[in-house]
N, C-alpha and C positions, 0 to 999 in steps of 0.2 A: 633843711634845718637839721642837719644829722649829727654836725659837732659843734662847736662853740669857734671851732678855729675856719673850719668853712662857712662861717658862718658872714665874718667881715667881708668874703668876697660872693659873698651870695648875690645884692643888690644887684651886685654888675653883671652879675653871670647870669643872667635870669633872660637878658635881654637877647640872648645868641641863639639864633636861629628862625628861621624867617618863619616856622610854625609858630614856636613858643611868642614870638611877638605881636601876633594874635589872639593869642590868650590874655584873659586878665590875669594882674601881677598876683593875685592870691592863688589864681588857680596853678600860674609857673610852680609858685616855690611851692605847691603842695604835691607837682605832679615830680617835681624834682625830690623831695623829700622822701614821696613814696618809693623810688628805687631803690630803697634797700629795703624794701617790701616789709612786712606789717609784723615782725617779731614786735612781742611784749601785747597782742591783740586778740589772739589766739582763743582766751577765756569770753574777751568780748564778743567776736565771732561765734562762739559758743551758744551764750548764752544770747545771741539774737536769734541764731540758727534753732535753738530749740524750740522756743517759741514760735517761731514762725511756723517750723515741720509740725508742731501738733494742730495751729489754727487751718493750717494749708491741707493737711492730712485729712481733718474731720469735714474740710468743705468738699475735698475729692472724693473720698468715701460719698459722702451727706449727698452729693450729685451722682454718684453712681448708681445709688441706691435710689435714687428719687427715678434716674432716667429709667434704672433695670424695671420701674413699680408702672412709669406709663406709656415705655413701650410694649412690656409684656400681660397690661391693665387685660386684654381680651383672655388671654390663658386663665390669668390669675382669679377674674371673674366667671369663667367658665360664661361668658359669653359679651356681649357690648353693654347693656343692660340688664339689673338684674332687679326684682321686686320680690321683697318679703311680707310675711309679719306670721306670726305667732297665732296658734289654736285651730283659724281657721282654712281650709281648703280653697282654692281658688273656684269659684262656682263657674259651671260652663258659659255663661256671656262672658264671666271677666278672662274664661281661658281665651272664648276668641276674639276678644278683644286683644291679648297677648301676640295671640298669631297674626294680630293684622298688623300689629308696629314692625315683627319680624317679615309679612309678606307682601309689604310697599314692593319690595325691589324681586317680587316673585320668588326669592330664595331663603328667605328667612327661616326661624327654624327655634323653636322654645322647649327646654327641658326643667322637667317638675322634679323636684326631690323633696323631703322632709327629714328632719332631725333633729334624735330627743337622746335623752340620758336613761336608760335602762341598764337588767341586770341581765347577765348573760351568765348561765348555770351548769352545771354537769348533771347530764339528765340520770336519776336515783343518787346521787352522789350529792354533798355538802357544799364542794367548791364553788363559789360566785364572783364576781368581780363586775366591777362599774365599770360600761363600757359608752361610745358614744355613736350609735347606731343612727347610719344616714341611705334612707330606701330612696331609690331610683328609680328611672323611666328608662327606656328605650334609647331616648338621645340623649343623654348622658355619656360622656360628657360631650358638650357642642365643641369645644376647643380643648386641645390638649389631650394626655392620655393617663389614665392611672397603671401606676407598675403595679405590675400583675404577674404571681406564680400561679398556674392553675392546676390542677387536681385531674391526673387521667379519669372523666366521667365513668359512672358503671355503668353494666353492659344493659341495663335496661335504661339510661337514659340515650332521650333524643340526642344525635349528634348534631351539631351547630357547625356553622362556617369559623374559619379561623378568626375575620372579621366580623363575625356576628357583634353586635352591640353589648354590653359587658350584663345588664339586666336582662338579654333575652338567654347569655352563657349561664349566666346565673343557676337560672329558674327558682326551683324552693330552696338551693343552697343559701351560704353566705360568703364574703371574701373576708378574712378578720386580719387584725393588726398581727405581726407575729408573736409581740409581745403577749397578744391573750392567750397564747398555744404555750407561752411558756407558766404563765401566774395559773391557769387551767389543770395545766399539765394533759394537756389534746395535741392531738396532730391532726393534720389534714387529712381528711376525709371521715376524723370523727362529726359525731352529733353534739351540740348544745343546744340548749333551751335559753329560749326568746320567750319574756311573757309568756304567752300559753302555745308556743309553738315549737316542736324541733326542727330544728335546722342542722343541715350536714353543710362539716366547712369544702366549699369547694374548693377555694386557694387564699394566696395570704396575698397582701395590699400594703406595699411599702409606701407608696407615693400619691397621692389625689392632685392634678393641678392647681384645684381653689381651695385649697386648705388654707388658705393665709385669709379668705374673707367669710371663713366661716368665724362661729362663737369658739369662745375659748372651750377645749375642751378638757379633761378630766381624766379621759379612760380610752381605752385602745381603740382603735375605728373597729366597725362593724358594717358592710358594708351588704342591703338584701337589695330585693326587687319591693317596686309599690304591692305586687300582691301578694309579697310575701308578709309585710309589716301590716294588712289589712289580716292574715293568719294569724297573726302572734295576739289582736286581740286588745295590742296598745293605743288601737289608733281610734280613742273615744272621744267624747264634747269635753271641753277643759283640761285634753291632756297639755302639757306644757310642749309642744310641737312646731317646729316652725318650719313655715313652709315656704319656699324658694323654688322663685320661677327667674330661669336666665331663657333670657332674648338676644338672637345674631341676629343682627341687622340685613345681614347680607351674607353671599355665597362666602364661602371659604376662598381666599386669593382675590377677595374684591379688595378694595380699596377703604381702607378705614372711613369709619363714620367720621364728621366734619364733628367741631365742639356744638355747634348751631344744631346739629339732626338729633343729639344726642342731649341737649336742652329740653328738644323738640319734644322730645317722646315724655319726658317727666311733667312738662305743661300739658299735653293731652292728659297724663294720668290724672294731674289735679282739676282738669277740666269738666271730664269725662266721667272719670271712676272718682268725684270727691271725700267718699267714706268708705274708700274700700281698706286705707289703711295701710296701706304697702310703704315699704321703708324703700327708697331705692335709690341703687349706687350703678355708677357707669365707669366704665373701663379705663376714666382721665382719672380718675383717684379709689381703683378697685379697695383698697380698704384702710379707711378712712382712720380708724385709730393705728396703724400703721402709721402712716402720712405722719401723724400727729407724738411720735413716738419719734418717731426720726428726727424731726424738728426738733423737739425737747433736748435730744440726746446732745444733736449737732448745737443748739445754745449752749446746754451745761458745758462740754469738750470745750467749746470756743471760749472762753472764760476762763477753764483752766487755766486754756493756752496763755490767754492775758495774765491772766496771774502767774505766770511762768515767767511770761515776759519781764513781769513788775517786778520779781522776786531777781532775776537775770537782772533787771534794772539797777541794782546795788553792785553788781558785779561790770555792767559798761561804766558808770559813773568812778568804779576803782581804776578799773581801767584806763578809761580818759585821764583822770586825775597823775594815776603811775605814769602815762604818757607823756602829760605834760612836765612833770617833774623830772624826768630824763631830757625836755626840754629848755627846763627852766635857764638854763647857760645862754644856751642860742636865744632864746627868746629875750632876754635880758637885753644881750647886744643887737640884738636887732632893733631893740628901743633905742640904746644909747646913740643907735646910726640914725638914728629919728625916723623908723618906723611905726606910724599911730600904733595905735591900738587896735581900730576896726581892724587893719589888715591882715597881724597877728591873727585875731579873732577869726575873721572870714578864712585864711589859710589852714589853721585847727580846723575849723567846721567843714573843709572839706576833707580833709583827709578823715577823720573822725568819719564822717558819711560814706563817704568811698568805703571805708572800711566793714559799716553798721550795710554796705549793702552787699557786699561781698557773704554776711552771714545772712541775710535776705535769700539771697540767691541759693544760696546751700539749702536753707530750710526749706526754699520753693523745690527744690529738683527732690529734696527726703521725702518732704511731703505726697508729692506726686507719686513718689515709690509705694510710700505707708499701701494706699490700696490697692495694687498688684499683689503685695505680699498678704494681704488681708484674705483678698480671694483666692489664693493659691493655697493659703491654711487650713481656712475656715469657709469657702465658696460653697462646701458640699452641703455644709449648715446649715446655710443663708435657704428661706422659700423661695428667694427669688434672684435671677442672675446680676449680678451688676454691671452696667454697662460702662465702664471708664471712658471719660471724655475729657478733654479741658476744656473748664469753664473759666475763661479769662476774668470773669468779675470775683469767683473765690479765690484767684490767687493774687487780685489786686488787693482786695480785702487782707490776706494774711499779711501781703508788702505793705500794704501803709500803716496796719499794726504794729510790723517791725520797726521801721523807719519812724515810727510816730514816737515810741517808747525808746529810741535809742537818743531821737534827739529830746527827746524830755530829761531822761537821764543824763545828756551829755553836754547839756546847755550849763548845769551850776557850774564841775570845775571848767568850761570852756570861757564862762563869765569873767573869772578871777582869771583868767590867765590873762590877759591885753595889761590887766593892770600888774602886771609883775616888772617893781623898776630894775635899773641898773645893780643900785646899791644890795638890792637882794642876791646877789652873784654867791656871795661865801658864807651867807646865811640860811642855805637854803635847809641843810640837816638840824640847824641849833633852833633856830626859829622860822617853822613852817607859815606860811601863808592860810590864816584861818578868816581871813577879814569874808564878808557881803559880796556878792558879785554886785556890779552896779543896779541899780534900782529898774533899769530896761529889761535888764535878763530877769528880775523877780517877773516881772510882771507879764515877761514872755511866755516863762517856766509854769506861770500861775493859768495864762491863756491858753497853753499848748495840753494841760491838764484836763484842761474843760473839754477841748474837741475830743481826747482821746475819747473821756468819760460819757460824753452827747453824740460820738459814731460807736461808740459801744452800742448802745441804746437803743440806736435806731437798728443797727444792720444785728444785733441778736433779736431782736424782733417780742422783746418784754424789756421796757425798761426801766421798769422799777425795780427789777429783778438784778438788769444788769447794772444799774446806780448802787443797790446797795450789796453786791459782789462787790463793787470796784472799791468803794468805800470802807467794806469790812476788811480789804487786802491792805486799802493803805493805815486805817489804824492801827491792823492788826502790826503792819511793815516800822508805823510810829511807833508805838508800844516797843518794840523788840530794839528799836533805834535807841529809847529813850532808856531801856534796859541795860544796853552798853554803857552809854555816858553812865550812868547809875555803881556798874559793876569798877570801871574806871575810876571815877572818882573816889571809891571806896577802897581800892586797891592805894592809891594815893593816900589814903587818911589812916588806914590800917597802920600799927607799930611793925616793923621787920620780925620776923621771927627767926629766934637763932639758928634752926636750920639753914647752911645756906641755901639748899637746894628749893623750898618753900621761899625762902627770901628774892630768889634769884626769879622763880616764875611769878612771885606780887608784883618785882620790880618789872618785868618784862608786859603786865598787864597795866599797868599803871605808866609805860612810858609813853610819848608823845610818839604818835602815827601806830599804835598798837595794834593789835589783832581783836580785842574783845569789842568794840564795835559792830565789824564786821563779821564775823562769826556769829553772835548771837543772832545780827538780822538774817544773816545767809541762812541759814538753819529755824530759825524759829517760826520764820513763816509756813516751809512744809509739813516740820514736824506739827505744828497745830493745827491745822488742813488733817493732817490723817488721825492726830488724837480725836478729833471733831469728830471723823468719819467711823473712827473705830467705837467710839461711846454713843454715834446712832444708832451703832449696828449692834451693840452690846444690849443698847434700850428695847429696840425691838424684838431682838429674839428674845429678854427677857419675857417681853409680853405676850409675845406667842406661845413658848413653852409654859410660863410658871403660873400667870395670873388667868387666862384665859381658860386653861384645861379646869382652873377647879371651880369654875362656876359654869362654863358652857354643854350646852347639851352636850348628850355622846352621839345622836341621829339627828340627821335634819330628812324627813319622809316627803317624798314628791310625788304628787298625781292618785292623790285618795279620793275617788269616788267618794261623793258624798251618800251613795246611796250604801257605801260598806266603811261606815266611821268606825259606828260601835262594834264590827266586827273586826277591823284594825286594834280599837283599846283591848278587847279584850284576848287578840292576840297575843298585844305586847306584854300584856299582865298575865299572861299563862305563863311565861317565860319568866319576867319579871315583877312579881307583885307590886311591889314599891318603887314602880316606875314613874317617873313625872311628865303626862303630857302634855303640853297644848299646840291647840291648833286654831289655824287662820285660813277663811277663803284664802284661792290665788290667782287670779287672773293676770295674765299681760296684757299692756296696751302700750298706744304711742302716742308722746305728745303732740299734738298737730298744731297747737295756738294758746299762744297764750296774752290774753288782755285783748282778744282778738284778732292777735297777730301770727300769719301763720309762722310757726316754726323754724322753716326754710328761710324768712328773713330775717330771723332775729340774730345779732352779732355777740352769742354770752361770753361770757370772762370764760377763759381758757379750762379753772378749773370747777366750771358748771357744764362746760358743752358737753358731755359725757349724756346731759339727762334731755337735753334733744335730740339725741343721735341714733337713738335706737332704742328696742322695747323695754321698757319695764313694769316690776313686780307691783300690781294692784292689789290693795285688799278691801274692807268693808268693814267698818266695827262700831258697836252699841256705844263700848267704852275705851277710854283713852289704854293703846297697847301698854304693855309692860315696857319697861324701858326707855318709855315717852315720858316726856313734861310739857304741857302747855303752858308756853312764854308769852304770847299776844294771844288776844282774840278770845272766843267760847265754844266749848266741846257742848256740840248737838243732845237732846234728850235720847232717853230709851226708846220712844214713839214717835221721834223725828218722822214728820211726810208730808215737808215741802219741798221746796226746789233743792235737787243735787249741789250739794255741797264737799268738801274736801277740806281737811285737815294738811298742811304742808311742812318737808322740812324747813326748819328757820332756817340753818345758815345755808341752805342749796336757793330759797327762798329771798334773801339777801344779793346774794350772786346773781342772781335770774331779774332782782327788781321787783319782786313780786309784795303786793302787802296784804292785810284781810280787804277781803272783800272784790281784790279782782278775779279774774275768771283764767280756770285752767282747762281748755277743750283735749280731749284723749280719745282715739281711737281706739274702742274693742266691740271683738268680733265684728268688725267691716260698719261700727255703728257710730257718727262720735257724739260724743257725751261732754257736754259744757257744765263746770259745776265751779261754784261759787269758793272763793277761797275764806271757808269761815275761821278759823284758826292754823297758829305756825306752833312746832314742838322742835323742842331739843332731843336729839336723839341718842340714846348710848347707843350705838353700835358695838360699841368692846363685849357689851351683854350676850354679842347672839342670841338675843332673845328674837321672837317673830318679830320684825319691824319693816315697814316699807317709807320710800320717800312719801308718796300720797296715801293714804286713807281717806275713802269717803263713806257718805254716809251711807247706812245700811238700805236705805230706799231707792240706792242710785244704780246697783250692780246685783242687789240678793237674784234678780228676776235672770242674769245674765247664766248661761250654763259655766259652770268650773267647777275642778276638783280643791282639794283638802292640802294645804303644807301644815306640818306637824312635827313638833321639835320631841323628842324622847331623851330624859335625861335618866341616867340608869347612878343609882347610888355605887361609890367601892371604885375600884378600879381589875372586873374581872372581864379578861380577854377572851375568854369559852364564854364565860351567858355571855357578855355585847355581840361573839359572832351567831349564839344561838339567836340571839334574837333578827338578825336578819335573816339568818334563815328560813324561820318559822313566816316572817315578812313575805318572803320570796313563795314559799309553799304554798300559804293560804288566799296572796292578796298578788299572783304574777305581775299585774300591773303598774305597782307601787315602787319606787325605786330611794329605797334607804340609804344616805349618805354617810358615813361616819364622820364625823368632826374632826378627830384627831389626824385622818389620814389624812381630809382636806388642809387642815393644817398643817402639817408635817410636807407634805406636797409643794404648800404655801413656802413653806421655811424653805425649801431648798431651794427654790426659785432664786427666791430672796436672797441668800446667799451669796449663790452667784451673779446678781446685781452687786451686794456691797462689794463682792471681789473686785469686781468691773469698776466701780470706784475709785477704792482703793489705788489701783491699779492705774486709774487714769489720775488721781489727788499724787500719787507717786513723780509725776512729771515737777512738781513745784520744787517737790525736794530734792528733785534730780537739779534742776536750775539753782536752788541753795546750794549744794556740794558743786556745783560749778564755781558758784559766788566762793566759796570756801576756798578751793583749790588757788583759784585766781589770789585772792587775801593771802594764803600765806606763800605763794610764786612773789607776789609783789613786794613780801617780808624779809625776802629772804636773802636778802642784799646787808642789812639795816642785823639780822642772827647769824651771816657766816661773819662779820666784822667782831659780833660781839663773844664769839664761839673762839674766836680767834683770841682776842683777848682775855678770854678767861682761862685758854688752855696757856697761855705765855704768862700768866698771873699764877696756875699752877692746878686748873682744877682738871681735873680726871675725864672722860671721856663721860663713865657712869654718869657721874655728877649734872654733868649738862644734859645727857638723857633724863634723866630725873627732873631737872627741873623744868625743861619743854615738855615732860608729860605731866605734870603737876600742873603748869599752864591751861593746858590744854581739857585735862581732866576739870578743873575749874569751872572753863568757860563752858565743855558740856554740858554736865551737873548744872550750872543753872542756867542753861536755854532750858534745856529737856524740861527742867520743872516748870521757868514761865511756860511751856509752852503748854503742859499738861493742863496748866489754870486758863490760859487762855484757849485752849480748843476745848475743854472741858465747860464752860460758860458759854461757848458757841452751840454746843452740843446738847446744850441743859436750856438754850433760850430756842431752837431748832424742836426738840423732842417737846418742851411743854408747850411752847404759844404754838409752832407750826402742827405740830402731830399731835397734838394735846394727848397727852401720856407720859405717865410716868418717868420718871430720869434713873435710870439703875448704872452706877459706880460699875467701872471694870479695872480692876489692876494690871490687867493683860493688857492694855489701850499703855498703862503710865509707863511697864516696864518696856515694851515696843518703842516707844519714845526714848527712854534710856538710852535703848540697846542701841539703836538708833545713833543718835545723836555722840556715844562711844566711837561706836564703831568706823563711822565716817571721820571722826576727828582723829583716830587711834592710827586709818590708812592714810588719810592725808598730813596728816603730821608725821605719821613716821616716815615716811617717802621725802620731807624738807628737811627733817634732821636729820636721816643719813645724810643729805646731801651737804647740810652742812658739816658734819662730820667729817666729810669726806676730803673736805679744804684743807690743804698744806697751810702753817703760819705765816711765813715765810713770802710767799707770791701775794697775799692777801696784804697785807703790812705793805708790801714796797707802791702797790697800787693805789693805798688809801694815802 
């Protein structure tokens, strides 16, 4: 179906050859058609290929990274199993108990460490720095090796073997991050002070293998021996300390533990050791919020990508349509030879597919690239290696995303085409074909919408999540559609203005088959995807820097001795008079059951599982904390001394299923404690005031040993007293470890940061697939401006003139996408930051003029790249061909 005039002899020629007459007759004339291969498709292949390469890209990565997490799970754990918990020491039954899950197969082998947040100091000097201090054992590590520069020993230390174990190299030194030698201003083989200890740095420690399944940390490693951290003086009842014991199951070069051995051993624990309390993780999912982050990532990416597609899906649908309409001759006579309808139909819809799989395949081979090049940039980054494999079900996933959305988009003009009669032959420019496709393709179009939207669902693995993505893309895609027609038909009612140059770009907005349509939608969906992204990200740091600093403490004080309170207050008041402090027990625990059900079985909503997964912050109080509100239920008396009870968060309390009255059991110090849920509170966190999820009552934990958390808020804004006061902290109270707010904050912020860049960055693809749609829109126009370019220079107007008025056009059409779009991602952003994040909504002008700039700048290079080109046409050759 190439011209109108092969077209009469197509029937018959279809038949020749003993292959092709085993074909069916639609698949002949499609495979005959395709020989002049796929000019005018190019944008479509495009915009399928995009989409596919980010969906296909995030699953190869998303598997990489999953396989690099559980075949390196032993490294990364620093051994096959590993058991935690907080404060307390593992006591000698529960040690040999440890060695006997490790010495079933005679070669087993358990290494103990602990790690807490202290201050690391320049001994008679001022300089301190928050570091993150982790003492070791002898076998340490069981798997893997830490990089290590070490320090020629002095001449009165013992020499050690080259492989000596790194804590017997040690001895009373330490191994520190390099960064502490720089914030210090130390070198290796100087002294710091630990708590009440000096320590000489023996060497510096770039690398730990289970650094991915330790706590987030804060501050430079610090790296002693267990008897050295037993010197320093910090290792008291209630310091906030946790301790970790990995277990190898077997020799080194044996044969990985089976998923069943390694079941095995966690059932003994809860059998055996029921309140000892240990959190534990094995080597099939070494760190579980990992795991759980990568999931996350890889749905958000995948979604994009669909929205890439959806967004590309304006650009196959122009596509098809422009295809058919260079058809429309052939397909005419092909009726009038009395070929149905279906056949037409079924003929398009292969080549159309043939086509939509050709950009399939592109995006599948990019994608597969995307991480090669990932790890080759950025491998060194990564804690962990990734293993690239093909997983043939990620990349049927991306292909039937392709293929799903291209024939969703490619069904309406493919509807209307079977119905194109004879008589439409010399009408096709005057009076375009705007009718209904038949009532089967609605209801096709209508069905094919649903699966997309219900294998979204399932295969991103949250579907409410991914129903109301997909749904905010297509109204967001409606909106911008209905923004066209809008712009259109206003161009049409508007008076001409006597400029003609202005008259010339209304008239050119206001013709039939126009550009303002298409442009608005191609562009307005990305551009409001990143105003969205850029006004979350305005919100939040507003909230970080401006609202937060001037009410939040300046310290948050960790691990106070109860038995040295008031010599802490009046520390901090020697420095600071008009100091504001208060303080709260702080114990850790974990949740083991709740309503009676252990923990381990319970299924929570994605964003509650955080508060069975690992330890947290306990405390005890007479009265409702600052910052609390009790919403259900009743706060206990001053002389509450019945049954343990507990106060809960409401909305974590909600998530969890939890009401008054059922029961929350927690493990601390190796004891568990069941206590009644008497009331739920609303909690400000934005306060940083002392707040915990649980508070119980003061008769459930006063007997239990802990120290002191304590908030210091210092009036003013001066940088010498805030740093005196840590000092004096540091001098009088070694054990104590003062956090400053701001810097946590500030820390925070920059994290943050480069998350929203990472955003950005990724929300960028959509608008990448607009300016595809875009490009395609005016390639497809530009048949329809060199005929009219034509005639306006043989009518007498000037070359300027027609530049003038295609950027008038076009300035038009940006100016008001960029602004719907600013109100619609600006609403998106404003319904995200208050209901989702509930906070504040803070305006950026930066977000509206990005949009602008935006929105120009794409129309300014793709427009001007058509209009030279029309420019560029002789009168003359153009005129004899029309």
């Amino acid at each position: 179906m190439t011209t109108a005039s092969e077209a009469t002899a197509g029937l018959a020629a279809v038949d020749s050859g003993s292959m092709q007459r085993r074909l069916p007759l639609a698949l002949r004339l499609a495979v005959r058609d395709l020989r002049s291969g796929v000019s005018g498709f190019y944008i479509f292949i495009a915009c399928v290929a995009l989409g596919v390469m980010v969906i296909a890209a995030v699953g190869a990565l998303s598997d990489a990274l999953n396989a690099g997490l559980a075949s390196q799970g032993q490294r990364l754990l620093g051994g096959d199993v590993t058991f935690a918990r907080i404060h307390r020491r593992a006591t000698p039954d529960e040690l040999a108990w440890l060695a006997r899950q490790g010495a079933q197969s005679g070669n087993g082998a358990v290494s103990e460490t602990a790690t807490l947040r202290s201050l690391a100091r320049v001994p008679g000097g001022d300089d301190q720095a928050l570091v993150e201090l982790k003492a070791i054992d002898a076998a340490y590590p069981l798997v893997g090796a830490v990089q290590v520069a070490w320090h020629a020993p002095a001449p009165a230390t013992a020499q050690w073997a080259a492989d000596a174990p790194i804590a017997t190299r040690l001895g009373d030194g330490a191994l520190v991050d390099p960064l502490l030698l720089a914030r210090l201003g130390r070198q290796v083989g100087d002294t710091i002070r630990i708590g009440a200890a000096d320590v000489r740095i023996a060497g510096t420690a770039t690398r730990e293998p289970d650094a991915l399944t330790d706590r987030l940390t804060f501050g430079p490693r610090v790296f002693v021996s267990l008897a050295t951290l037993e010197r320093t003086g910090l290792l008291q009842p209630g310091t906030l300390m946790r301790w970790r014991y990995a277990v190898r199951l077997d020799a080194p070069g044996a044969a990985i533990p089976s998923a069943d051995r390694l079941a095995a051993v966690a059932a003994r624990q809860r059998a055996e050791l029921p309140e000892a309390g240990f959190a534990i993780t094995d080597r099939r999912d070494p760190a579980p919020q990992v795991s759980r982050t990568l999931e996350r990532l890889r749905q958000f990416l995948t979604l994009l990508g669909l929205a890439a597609l959806s967004v590309g899906g304006i650009g196959i649908a122009n596509a098809v349509s422009s295809f058919i309409e260079r058809r429309r001759r052939t397909i005419a006579v092909f009726r009038s030879l009395g070929a149905p309808s279906g056949l037409v139909f079924r003929t398009l819809l292969l080549e159309v597919m043939f086509v939509a799989a050709i950009g399939v395949a592109i995006g599948l081979v990019l994608g597969l690239v995307v991480p090669f090049v990932a790890t080759a940039l950025a491998g060194g980054a990564l804690p962990i290696e990734a293993e690239i494999a093909l997983n043939p079900m990620s990349l049927a996933i991306a292909a039937l995303y392709g293929l799903a959305v291209a024939l969703l988009f490619a069904l309406w003009p493919l509807g209307r085409a079977g119905d194109i009669r004879p008589q439409e032959l010399i009408r096709e420019t005057v009076a375009p074909v705007t009718r209904l496709p038949p009532w089967p393709f609605l209801v096709a179009i209508a069905g094919l919408a649903a699966m997309v939207v219900t294998f979204a669902a399932i295969s991103s693995g949250m579907a409410k999540v991914a129903i109301g993505f997909i749904a905010g893309v297509a109204v967001v895609l409606a909106l911008f559609f209905a923004l066209g027609l809008c712009v259109t038909y206003l161009a049409r009612r508007l008076p001409r203005p006597r400029l003609p140059e202005v008259a010339l770009a209304l008239g050119s907005i206001a013709a039939p088959g126009g550009l303002a349509t298409t442009v608005v939608v191609s562009l307005g969906a990305g551009l409001s995807l990143l105003v969205a992204v850029a006004l979350v990200d305005a919100s939040l740091v507003s909230e970080l820097t401006s609202r937060i600093p001037e009410k939040s403490p300046s310290y948050f004080v960790l691990d106070i001795p109860k038995a040295e309170a008031e010599r802490f207050r009046s520390t901090v008041r020697g420095v600071a008079p008009t100091a504001e402090i208060h303080e709260a027990p702080m114990l850790r625990g974990r949740i083991v059951a709740l309503k009676g059900v252990p923990a381990y079985q319970i299924k929570a909503k994605p964003e509650a599982e955080w508060v069975l997964t690992g330890d947290r912050g306990l405390t005890y109080a007479e009265t409702v904390p600052e910052g609390s509100k009790v919403t259900e239920g009743k706060w206990w008396g001053r002389d509450y001394a019945s049954e343990p009870l507990v106060s809960f968060e409401a909305d974590l309390a909600r998530r969890l299923d939890l009401a008054v009255g059922d029961t929350v059991t927690v493990n601390v110090l190796g004891r568990n404690v069941t206590a009644r849920v008497a009331n739920l509170r609303r909690v400000d966190w934005e306060s940083l005031a002392i707040n915990f999820v649980m508070v119980f009552s003061p008769n459930t934990l006063r007997a239990a040993p802990h120290n002191l958390l304590a908030t210091v808020t210092l009036s003013g804004d001066d940088l010498a007293r805030d740093a005196e006061v840590a000092r004096a902290l540091a001098k009088a109270l070694p054990s104590v470890t003062p956090i400053r707010v701001k810097d946590a904050i500030n820390a925070f912020a920059a994290i943050f940061e480069k998350v929203m860049t990472a955003v950005r960055v990724a929300g960028s693809v959509t608008l990448v697939a607009g300016a595809l749609v875009l490009a395609g829109a005016l390639a497809t126009a530009q048949r329809r401006r060199i005929v009219d370019a034509v005639i306006f220079k043989v009518l007498g107007a000037t070359r300027r003139r027609i530049v003038a008025a295609h950027f008038i056009e076009y300035g038009v059409l940006a100016l008001v996408t960029a602004l719907f779009a600013v109100v619609v991602g600006a609403l998106a952003a404003w319904i995200a930051v208050t209901f989702a994040l509930k906070m504040d909504f803070s305006w950026s002008w930066m977000a509206v003029a990005s949009a602008l700039a935006l929105a120009f700048g794409l129309i300014t290079v793709f427009g001007g790249i058509g209009t030279a080109n029309v420019l560029a046409r002789r009168p003359v050759p153009v005129l004899r061909t029309e």
